[in-house]
C-alpha positions as a printed NumPy array, in Angstrom:
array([[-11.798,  -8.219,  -5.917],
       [-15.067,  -6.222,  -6.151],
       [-13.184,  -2.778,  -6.588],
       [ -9.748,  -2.2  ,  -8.52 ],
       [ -8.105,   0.613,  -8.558],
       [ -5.782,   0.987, -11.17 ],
       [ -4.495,   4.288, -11.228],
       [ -5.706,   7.055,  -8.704],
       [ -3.615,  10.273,  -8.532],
       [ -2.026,  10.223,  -4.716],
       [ -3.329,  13.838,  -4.461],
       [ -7.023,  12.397,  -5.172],
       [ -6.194,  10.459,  -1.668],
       [ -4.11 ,  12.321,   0.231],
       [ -5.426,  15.497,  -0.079],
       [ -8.503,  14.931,   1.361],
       [ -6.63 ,  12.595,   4.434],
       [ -3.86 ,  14.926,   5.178],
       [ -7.11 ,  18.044,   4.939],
       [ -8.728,  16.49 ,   7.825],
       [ -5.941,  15.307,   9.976],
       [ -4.651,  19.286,   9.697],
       [ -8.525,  20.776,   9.938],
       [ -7.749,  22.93 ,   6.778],
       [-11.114,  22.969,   4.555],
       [-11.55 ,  20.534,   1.97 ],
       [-14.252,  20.251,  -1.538],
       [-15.143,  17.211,  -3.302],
       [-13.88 ,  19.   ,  -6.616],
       [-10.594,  18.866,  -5.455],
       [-10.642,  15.293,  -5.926],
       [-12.529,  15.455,  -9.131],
       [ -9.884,  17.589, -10.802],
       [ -7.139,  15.463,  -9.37 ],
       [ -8.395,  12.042, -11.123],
       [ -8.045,  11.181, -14.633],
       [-11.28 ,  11.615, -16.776],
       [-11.528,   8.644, -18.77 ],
       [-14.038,   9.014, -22.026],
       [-13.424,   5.88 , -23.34 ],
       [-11.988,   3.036, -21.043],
       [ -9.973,   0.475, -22.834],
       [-11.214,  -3.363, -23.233],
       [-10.483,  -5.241, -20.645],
       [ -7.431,  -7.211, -21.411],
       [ -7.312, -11.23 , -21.524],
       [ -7.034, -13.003, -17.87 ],
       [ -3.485, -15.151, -17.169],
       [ -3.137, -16.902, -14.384],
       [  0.184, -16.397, -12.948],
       [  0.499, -18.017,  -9.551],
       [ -1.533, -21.62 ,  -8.405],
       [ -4.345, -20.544,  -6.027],
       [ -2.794, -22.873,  -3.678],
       [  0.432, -20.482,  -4.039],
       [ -1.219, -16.691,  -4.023],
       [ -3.173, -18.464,  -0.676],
       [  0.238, -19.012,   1.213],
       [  1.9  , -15.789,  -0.224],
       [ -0.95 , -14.028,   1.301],
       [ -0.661, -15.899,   4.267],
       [  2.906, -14.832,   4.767],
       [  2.607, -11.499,   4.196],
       [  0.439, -11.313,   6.525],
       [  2.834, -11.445,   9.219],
       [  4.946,  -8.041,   8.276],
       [  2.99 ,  -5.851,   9.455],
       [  3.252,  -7.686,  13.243],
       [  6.923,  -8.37 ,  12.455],
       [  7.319,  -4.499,  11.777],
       [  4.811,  -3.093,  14.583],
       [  7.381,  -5.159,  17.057],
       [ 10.251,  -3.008,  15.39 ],
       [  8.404,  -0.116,  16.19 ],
       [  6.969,   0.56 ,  12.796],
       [  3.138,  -0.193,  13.603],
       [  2.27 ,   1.034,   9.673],
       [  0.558,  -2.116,   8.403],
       [ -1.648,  -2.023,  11.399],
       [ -4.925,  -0.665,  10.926],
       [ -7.433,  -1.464,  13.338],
       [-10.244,  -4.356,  12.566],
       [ -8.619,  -5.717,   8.954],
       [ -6.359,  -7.8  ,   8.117],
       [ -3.617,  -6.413,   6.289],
       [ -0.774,  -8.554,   3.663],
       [  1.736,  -6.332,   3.023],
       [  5.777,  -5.713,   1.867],
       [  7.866,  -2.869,   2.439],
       [ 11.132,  -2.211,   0.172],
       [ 14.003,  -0.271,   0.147],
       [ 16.491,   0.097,  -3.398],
       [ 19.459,   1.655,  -4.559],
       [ 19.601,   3.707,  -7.757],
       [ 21.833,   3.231,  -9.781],
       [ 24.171,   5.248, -11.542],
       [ 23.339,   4.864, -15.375],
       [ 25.942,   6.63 , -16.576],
       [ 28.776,   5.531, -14.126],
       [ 27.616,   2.393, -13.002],
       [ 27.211,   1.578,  -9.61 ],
       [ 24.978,   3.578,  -6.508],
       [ 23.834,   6.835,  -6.567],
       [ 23.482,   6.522,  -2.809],
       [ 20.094,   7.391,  -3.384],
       [ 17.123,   5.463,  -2.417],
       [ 13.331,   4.293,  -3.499],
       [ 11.547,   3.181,  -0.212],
       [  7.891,   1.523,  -0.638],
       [  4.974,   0.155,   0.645],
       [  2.673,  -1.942,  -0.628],
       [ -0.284,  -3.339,   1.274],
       [ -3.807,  -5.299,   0.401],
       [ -6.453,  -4.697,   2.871],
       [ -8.809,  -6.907,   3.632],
       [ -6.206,  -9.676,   3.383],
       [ -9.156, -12.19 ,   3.844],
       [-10.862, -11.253,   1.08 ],
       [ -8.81 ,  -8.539,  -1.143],
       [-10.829,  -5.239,  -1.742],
       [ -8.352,  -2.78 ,  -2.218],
       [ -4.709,  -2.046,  -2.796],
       [ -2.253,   0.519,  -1.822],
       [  1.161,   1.531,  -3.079],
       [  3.398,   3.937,  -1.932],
       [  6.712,   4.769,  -3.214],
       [  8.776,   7.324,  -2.143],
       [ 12.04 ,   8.684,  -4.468],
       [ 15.353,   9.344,  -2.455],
       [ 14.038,  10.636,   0.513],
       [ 14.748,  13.375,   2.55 ],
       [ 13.457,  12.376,   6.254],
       [ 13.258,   9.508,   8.603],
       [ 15.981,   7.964,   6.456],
       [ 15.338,   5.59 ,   3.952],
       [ 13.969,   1.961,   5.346],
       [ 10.222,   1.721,   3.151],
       [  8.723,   0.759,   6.345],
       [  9.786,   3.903,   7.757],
       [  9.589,   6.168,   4.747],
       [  6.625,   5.19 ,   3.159],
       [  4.811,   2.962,   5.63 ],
       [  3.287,   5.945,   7.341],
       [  1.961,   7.546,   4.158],
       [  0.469,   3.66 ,   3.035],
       [ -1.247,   3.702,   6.855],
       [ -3.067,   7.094,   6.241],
       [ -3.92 ,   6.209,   2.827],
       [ -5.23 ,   3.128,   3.141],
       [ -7.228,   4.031,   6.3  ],
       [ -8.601,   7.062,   4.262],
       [-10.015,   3.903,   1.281],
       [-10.989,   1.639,   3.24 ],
       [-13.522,   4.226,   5.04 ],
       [-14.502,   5.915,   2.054],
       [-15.125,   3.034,  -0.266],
       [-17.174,   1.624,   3.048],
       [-15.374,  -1.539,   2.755],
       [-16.301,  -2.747,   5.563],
       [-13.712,  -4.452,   8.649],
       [-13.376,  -8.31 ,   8.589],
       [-12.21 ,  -8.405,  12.268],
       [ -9.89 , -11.577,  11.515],
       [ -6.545, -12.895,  12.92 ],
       [ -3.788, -13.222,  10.578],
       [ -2.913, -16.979,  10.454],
       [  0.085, -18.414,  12.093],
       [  2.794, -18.773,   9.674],
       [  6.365, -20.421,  10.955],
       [  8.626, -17.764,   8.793],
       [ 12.103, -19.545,   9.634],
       [ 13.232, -22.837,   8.871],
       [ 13.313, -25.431,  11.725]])
């Protein structure tokens, strides 16, 4: 990956997306205040290999199919016009620590890498118990990873790689 973002403040994204989409007026020092200042980054820590390239290839791959599989449910989130997108949506229960068992609340997420061809960037939303559109992550959160990641991929001018995702049989035969 050429650029890795490690930890951005939502605000330092969202802001500035949800500021245009409502036409209210928006200043680069917003964002400025909403990112960490690092003085002193700390050293880069020692590479592992965790998954064969062979196997992070056909993971990718596969996940490339949820965001079709989920535009045909009528959750078009993952689709963002011109990239490829790999992506994974979740929904949890919480558990009760001191009871044991659910909480009957939920964590819905989204997680998406965008180009999946060749990964630039990397959104993840997660959204705590809820309130609206129920509690699915595709539903909850997948909107909020769509403007997101639309709102990176424009302003970090990474630029659209205008591919297919590959076919991938998902079921067994």
């Amino acid at each position: 990956m050429k650029r890795i973002i490690a930890a951005v403040s939502f605000a330092a994204l969202a802001v500035p997306a949800l500021a245009v989409e409502h036409g209210k007026p928006f200043e680069q020092t917003e964002v400025d205040r909403a990112l960490p200042q690092v003085k002193d980054p700390a050293p880069a820590p020692k590479r592992t290999r965790v998954l064969r390239a062979r196997t992070a290839h056909e993971l990718l791959a596969i996940l490339q199919q949820v965001p079709h599989i989920d535009d045909l449910g009528g959750e078009p989130w993952g689709e963002i016009a011109g990239y490829t997108v790999a992506a994974k949506t979740g929904t949890a229960q919480l558990p009760d620590p001191a009871k044991g068992g659910c909480l009957c609340m939920y964590g819905s997420s989204y997680i998406g890498i965008a180009p999946a061809d060749n990964p630039q960037l990397v959104v993840a939303v997660h959204v705590q118990n809820p309130k609206r559109r129920g509690y699915f992550g595709d539903a909850v959160a997948g909107p909020v990873f769509n403007r997101v990641m639309k709102f990176a991929l424009q302003t970090l001018q990474i630029p659209p790689d205008h591919s297919k995702p590959p076919k991938v049989r998902l079921t067994a035969p």
